[in-house]
TORBA-441390 format. One record per residue (C-alpha): x, y, z; residue in one letter. Coordinates in steps of 0.02 Angstrom, whole numbers, padded with zeros to 5 digits, always signed. Last residue first. Layout:
<kolzas>
X,Y,Z,a .
...
</kolzas>
This chain:
<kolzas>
+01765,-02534,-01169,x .
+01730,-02723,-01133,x .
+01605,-02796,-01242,x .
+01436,-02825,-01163,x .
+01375,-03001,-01124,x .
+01242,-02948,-01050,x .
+01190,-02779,-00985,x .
+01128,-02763,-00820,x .
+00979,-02681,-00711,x .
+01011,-02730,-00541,x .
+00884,-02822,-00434,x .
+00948,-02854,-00239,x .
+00847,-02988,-00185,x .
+00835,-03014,+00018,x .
+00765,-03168,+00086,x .
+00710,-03188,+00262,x .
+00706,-03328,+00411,x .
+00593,-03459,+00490,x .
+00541,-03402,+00640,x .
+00450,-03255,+00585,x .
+00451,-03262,+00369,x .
+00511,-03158,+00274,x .
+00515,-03116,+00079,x .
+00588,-02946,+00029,x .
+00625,-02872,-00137,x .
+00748,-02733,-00183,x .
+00762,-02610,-00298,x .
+00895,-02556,-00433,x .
+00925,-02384,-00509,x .
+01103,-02401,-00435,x .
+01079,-02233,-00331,x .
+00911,-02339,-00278,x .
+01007,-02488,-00233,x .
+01166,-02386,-00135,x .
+01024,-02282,-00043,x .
+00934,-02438,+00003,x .
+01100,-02522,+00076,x .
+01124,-02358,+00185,x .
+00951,-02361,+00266,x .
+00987,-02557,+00271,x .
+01140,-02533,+00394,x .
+01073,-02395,+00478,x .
+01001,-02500,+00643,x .
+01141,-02475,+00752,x .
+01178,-02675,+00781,x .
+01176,-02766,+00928,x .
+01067,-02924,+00921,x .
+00965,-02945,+01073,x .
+00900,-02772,+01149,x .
+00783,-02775,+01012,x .
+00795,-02906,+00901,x .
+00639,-02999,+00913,x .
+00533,-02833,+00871,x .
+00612,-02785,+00708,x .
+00769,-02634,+00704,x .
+00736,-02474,+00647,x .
+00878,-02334,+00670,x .
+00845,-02263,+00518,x .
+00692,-02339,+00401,x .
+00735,-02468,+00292,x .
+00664,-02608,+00408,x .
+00500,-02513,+00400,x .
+00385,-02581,+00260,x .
+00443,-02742,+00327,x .
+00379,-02761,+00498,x .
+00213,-02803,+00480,x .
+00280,-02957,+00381,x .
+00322,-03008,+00538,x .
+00508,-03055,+00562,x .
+00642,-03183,+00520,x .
+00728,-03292,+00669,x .
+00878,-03374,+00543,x .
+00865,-03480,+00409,x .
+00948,-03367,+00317,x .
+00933,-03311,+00098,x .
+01030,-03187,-00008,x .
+00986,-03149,-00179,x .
+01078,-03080,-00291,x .
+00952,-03015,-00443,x .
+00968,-02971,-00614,x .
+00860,-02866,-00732,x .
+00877,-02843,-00922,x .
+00735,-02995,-00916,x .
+00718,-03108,-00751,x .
+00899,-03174,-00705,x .
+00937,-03278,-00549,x .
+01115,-03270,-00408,x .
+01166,-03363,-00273,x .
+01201,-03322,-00081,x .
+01159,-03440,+00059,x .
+01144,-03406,+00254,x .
+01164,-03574,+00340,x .
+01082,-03636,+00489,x .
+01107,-03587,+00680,x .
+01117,-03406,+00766,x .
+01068,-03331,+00603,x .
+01006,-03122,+00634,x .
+01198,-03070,+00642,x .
+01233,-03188,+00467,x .
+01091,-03102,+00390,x .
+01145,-02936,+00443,x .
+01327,-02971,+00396,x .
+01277,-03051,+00220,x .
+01159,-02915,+00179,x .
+01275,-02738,+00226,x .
+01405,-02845,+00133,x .
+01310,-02834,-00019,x .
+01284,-02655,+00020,x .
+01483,-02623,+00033,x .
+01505,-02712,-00109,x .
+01400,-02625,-00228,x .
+01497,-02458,-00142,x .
+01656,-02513,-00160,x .
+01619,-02588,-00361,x .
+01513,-02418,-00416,x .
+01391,-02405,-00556,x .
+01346,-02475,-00725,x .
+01307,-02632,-00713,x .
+01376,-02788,-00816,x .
+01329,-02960,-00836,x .
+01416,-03091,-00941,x .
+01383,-03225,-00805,x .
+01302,-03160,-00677,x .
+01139,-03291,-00710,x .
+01300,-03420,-00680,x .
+01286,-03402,-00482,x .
+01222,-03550,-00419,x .
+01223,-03558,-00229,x .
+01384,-03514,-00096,x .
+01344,-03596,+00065,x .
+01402,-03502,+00246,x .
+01385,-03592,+00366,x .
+01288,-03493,+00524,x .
+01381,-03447,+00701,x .
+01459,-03306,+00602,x .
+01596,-03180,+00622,x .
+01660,-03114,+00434,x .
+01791,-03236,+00392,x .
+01710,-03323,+00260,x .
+01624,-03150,+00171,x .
+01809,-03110,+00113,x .
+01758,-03247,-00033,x .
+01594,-03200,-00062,x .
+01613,-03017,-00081,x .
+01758,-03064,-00188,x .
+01644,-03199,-00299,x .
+01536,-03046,-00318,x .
+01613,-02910,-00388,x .
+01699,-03051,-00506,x .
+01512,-03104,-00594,x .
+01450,-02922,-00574,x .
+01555,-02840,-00709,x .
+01553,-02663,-00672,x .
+01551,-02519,-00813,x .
+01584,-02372,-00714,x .
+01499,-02240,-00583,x .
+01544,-02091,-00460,x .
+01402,-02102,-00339,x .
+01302,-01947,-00328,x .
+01279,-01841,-00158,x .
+01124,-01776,-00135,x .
+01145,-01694,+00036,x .
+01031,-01835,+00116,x .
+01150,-01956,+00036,x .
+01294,-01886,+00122,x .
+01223,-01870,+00287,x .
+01180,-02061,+00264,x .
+01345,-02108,+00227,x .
+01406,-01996,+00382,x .
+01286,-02079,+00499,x .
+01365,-02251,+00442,x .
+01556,-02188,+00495,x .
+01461,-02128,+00641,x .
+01399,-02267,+00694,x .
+01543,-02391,+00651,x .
+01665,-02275,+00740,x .
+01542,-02290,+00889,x .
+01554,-02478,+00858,x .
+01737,-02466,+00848,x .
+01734,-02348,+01016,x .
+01641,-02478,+01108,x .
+01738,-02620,+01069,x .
+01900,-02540,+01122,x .
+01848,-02483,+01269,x .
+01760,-02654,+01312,x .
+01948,-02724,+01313,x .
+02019,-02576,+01381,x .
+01917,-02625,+01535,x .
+01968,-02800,+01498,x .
+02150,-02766,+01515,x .
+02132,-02666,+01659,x .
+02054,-02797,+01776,x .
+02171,-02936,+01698,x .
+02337,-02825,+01742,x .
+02259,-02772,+01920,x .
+02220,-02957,+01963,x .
+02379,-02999,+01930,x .
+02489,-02859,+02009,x .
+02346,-02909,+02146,x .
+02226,-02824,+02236,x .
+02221,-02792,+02403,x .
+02180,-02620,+02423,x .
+02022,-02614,+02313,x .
+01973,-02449,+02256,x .
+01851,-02364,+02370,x .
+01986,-02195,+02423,x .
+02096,-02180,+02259,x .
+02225,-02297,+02236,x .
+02259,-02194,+02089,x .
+02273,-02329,+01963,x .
+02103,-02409,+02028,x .
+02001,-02256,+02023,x .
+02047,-02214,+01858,x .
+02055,-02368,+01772,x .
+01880,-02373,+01856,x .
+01826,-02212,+01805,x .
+01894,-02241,+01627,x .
+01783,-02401,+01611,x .
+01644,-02308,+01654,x .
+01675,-02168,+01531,x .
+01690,-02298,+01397,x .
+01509,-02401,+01451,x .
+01431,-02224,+01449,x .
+01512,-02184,+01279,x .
+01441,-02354,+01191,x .
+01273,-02328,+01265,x .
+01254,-02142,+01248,x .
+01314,-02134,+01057,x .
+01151,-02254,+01028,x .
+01034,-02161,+01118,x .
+01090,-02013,+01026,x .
+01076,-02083,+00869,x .
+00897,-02128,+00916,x .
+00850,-01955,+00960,x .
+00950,-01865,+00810,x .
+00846,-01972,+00688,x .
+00682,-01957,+00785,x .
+00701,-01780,+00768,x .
+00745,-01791,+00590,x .
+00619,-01922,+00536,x .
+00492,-01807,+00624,x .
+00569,-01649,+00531,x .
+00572,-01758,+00349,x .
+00383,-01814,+00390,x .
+00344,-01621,+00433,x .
+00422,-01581,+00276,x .
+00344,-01699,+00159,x .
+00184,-01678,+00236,x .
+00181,-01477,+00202,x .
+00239,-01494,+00037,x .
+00103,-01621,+00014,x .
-00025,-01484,+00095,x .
+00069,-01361,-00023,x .
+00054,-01464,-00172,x .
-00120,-01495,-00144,x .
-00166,-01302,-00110,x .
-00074,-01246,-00260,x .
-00199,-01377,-00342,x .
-00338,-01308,-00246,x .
-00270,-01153,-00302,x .
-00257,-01141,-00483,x .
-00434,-01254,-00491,x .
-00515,-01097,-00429,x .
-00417,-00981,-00535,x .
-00469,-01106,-00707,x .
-00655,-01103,-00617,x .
-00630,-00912,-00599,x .
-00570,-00892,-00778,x .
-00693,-01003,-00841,x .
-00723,-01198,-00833,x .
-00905,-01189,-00784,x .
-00973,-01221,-00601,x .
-00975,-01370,-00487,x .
-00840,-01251,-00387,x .
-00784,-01347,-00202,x .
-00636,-01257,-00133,x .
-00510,-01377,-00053,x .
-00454,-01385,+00135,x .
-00333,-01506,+00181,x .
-00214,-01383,+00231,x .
-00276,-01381,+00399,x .
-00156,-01285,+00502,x .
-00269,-01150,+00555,x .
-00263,-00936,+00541,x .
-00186,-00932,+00373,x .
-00254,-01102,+00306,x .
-00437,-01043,+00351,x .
-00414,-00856,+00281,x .
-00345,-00948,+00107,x .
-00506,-01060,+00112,x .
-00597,-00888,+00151,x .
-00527,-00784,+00044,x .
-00550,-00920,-00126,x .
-00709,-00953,-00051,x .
-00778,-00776,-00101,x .
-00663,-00791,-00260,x .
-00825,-00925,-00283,x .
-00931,-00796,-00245,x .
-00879,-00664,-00376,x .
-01001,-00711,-00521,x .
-01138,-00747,-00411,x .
-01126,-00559,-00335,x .
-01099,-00489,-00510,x .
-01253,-00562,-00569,x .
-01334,-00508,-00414,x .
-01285,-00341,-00447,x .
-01287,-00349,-00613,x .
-01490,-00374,-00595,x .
-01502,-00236,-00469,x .
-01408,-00119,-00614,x .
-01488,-00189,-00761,x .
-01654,-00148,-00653,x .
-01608,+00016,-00594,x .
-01527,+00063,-00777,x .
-01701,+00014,-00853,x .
-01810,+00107,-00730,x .
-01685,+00265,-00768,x .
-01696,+00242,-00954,x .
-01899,+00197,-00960,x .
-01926,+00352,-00847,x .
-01797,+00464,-00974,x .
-01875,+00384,-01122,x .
-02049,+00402,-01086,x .
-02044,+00576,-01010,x .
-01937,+00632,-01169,x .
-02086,+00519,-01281,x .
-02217,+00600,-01184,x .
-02129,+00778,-01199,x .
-02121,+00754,-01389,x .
-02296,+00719,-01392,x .
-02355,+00874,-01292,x .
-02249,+00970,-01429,x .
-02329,+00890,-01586,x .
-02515,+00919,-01516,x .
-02480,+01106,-01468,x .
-02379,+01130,-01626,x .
-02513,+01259,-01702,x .
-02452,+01295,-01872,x .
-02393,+01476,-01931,x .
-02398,+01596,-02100,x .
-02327,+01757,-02094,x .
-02294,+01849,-02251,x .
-02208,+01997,-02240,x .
-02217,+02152,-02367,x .
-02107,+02302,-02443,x .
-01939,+02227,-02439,x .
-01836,+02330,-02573,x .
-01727,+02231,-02703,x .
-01849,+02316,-02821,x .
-01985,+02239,-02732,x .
-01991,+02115,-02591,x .
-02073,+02011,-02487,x .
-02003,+01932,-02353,x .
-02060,+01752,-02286,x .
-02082,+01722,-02118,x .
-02107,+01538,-02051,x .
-02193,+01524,-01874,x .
-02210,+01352,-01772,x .
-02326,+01391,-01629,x .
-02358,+01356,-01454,x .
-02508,+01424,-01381,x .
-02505,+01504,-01210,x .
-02562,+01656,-01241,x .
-02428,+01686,-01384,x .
-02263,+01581,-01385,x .
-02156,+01573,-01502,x .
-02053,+01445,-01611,x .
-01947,+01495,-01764,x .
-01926,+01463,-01941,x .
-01854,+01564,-02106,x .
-01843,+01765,-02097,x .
-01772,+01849,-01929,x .
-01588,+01905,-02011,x .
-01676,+01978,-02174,x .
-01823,+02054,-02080,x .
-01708,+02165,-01980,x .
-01709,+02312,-02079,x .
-01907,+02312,-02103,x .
-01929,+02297,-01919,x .
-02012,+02157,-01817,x .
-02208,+02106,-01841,x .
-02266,+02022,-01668,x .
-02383,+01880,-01733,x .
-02567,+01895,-01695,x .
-02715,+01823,-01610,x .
-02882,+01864,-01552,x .
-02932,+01695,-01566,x .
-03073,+01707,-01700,x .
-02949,+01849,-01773,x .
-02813,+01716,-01804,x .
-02961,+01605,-01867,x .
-03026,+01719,-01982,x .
-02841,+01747,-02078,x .
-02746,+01917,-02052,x .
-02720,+02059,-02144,x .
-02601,+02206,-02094,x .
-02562,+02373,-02120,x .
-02438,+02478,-02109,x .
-02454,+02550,-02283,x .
-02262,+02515,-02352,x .
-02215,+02384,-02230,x .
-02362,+02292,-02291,x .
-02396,+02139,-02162,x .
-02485,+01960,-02209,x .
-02511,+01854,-02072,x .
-02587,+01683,-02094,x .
-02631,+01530,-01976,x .
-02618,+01352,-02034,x .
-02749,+01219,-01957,x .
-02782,+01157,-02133,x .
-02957,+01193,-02162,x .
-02891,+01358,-02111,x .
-02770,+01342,-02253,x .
-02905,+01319,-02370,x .
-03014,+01459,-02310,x .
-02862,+01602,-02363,x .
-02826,+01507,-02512,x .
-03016,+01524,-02565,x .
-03019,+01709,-02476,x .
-02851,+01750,-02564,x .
-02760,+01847,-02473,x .
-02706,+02051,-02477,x .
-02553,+02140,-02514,x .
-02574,+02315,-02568,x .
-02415,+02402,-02667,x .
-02532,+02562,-02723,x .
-02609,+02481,-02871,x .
-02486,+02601,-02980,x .
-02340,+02548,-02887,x .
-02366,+02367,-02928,x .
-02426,+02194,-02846,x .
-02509,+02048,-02868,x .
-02490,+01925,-02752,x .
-02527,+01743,-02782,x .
-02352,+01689,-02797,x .
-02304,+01743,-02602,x .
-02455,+01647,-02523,x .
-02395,+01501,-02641,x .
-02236,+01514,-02553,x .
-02302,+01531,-02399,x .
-02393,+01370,-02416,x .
-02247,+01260,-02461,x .
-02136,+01342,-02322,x .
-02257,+01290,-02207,x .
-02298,+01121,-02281,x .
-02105,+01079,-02259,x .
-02087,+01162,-02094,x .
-02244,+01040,-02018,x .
-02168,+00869,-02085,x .
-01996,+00932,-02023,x .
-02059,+00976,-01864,x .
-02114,+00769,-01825,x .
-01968,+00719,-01924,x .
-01862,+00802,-01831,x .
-01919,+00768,-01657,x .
-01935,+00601,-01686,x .
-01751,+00578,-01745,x .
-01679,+00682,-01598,x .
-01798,+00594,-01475,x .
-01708,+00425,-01539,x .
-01549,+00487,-01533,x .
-01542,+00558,-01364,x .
-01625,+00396,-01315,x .
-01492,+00308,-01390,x .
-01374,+00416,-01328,x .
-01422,+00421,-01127,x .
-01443,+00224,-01147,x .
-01269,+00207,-01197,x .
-01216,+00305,-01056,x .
-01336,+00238,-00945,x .
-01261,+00067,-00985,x .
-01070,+00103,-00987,x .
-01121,+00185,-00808,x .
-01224,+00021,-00742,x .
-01093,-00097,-00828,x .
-00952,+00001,-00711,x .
-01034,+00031,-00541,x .
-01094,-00142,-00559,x .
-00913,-00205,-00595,x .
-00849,-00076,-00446,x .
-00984,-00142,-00315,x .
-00924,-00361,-00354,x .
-00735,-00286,-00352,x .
-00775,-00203,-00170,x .
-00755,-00031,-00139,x .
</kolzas>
């Protein structure tokens, strides 16, 4: 049974319950004070009945009625019975007689246990008898039997027991329709709930949201629950099919570049082969000379291959490294030496560019709090792509200041790029347009350089221009002139 059929199921029962008693209470109330009014001028009249007889051994213990009392309590609808246990005889009033009507008289030793109120039946007439003993030296000798027809009183307690029970049961189908629907509205929005969740489950659009314009309630709090459990999951979701692309594409490019460098080794080793064997293609006639310079620069590209394989993965590793969340073990640096080294062993990288050292006194006094190989190591990442990307110019390094924040900056006037292109030189294995297939290089050097900046709590800025060359600033935040520890 559904939760919209078991709430219904639920208010309609608490309702016909409560319904059941207040109608039970109601009819209860009625009744009694509809009887009560009758038993109280009953026992009233009997009474009096009782009073007004005169009675003794010497009058022969007759009962008899009072034809004024007698006439008043026909004027009052009240019917009287008067039986003498001692003669056996009975009066009654006119209009019992005008009716032919008359109370069944029990035994004298049971009057005791029948004596107060009780409802009979006689031809069809409902009536309300009280009997009333009367007695005589602790001896009942008489009855008094006075009754009022109830006809009217009972066909309006039925009316109000029809009323109630046909008002109850129309009210309890209404509430119940009513609840229904209530219910119905109430649940609809869980409604979407299962069917957003159904859509995910058998799709892969987790861009679905429920839309509620209703009031902040438990379902609109539930509703809200789970389009924002649906948000994180779609970004989730993003996150790791981004991280999976970057993977595959990861493993794809490195692989392209472990091919080149081993396919150029493994050639080199078929020819060594082939032409220290003297097997069947190699070239009889060569020379002791010719042999020595052939082998020499085989080894030659050998040896160039497997440094920039040991370059790749030494670079891959770094980045493996970072991925796993490896920290960098950090200490109070001061910039201003850090960097005159970096410049100094920076001469005798390879360069066709000159290499101009710019003002560098905003490092004076400054101090960061990380790691001196690996701050060098990115600096160096700069200078060697900027110097690889400078066929002709200069490459310049100096130094500016902008708040707690210092930058090195490191300008070319070498072939630049787009400025479509820069969002994406930090991504693995990226290299611009123009250099593709020109400038070797593996394309993780920046990758690595942004992890050293952000584990630095630094960034980076990038100005570029194709044709006319880039500017990297590396911002640190510093302290000045701090005391040494």
């Amino acid at each position: 049974m559904s939760i919209r059929w078991r709430l219904t199921a639920w208010y309609s029962g608490i309702l016909a319950v409560t319904l059941i008693l207040f109608s039970g209470m109601i009819y209860g109330i009625a009744r009694y004070y509809t009887y009560e009014e009758v038993k109280t001028r009953l026992q009233e009249q009997a009474v009096r009945i009782k009073n007004t007889q005169s009675f003794s051994i010497s009058q022969g213990l007759d009962l008899y009625l009072d034809p004024l009392q007698a006439q008043r309590l026909e004027d009052a609808q009240l019917y009287v019975q008067i039986h003498n246990f001692t003669s056996g005889s009975t009066r009654y009033s006119q209009n019992l007689l005008d009716r032919g009507l008359q109370f069944p008289v029990p035994d004298p030793d049971k009057v005791d246990k029948i004596s107060g109120f009780q409802t009979i039946q006689i031809k069809n007439y409902s009536f309300l008898l009280y009997q009333l003993p009367v007695s005589l030296n602790n001896q009942v000798i008489g009855l008094v039997q006075l009754a009022a027809y109830t006809g009217a009183e009972d066909r309006l307690m039925e009316r109000m027991k029809s009323l109630l029970l046909t008002g109850s049961l129309f009210t309890i189908l209404v509430a119940s329709t009513f609840g229904l629907f209530l219910a119905r509205k109430s649940i609809a929005p869980i409604g979407k709930v299962i069917e957003a969740a159904n859509g995910i489950q058998t799709g892969n659009d987790l861009s679905v949201r429920i839309d509620y314009d209703g009031p902040n309630d438990e379902i609109g709090q539930l509703i809200g629950t789970v389009n924002n459990m649906l948000a994180r999951t779609e970004s989730f979701y993003t996150e790791l099919d981004e991280a999976y692309s970057a993977q595959r594409r990861f493993v794809s490019d490195a692989s392209h570049e472990l091919r080149t460098p081993l396919t150029t080794i493994r050639g080199n080793v078929d020819l060594l082969k082939k032409v220290w064997s003297g097997d069947e293609g190699a070239n009889p006639k060569m020379g002791e000379e010719e042999l020595r310079n052939l082998s020499l620069e085989a080894i030659s590209d050998i040896s160039d291959e497997s440094r920039r394989m040991s370059r790749l993965v030494s670079d891959m590793l770094s980045l493996a490294r970072a991925d796993m969340g490896q920290t960098i073990a950090k200490e109070t640096v001061p910039l201003a030496p850090l960097v005159e080294e970096v410049i100094r062993r920076a001469q005798f990288l390879p360069r066709e560019a000159t290499w101009v050292q710019g003002d560098l006194r905003a490092l004076e006094g400054a101090t960061v709090n990380g790691s001196k190989d690996y701050l060098q190591q990115m600096l160096f990442i700069f200078i060697e792509n900027a110097f690889k990307y400078t066929p002709r110019g200069s490459v310049t390094i100096d130094a500016v200041r902008a708040g707690s924040q210092t930058g090195i900056r490191i300008s070319d006037t070498g072939i630049g790029m787009d400025k479509s292109e820069v969002p994406h030189i930090f991504e693995r294995f990226y290299r611009a347009d123009p250099s593709r297939g020109v400038t070797p290089g593996t394309g993780l050097g920046l990758s690595i350089a942004k992890w050293i900046i952000d584990e630095h709590g630094g960034s980076v800025e990038v100005m570029t221009k194709l044709g006319e060359g880039t500017t990297f600033v590396i911002w640190l935040p510093a302290v000045f002139n701090a005391l040494p520890e």
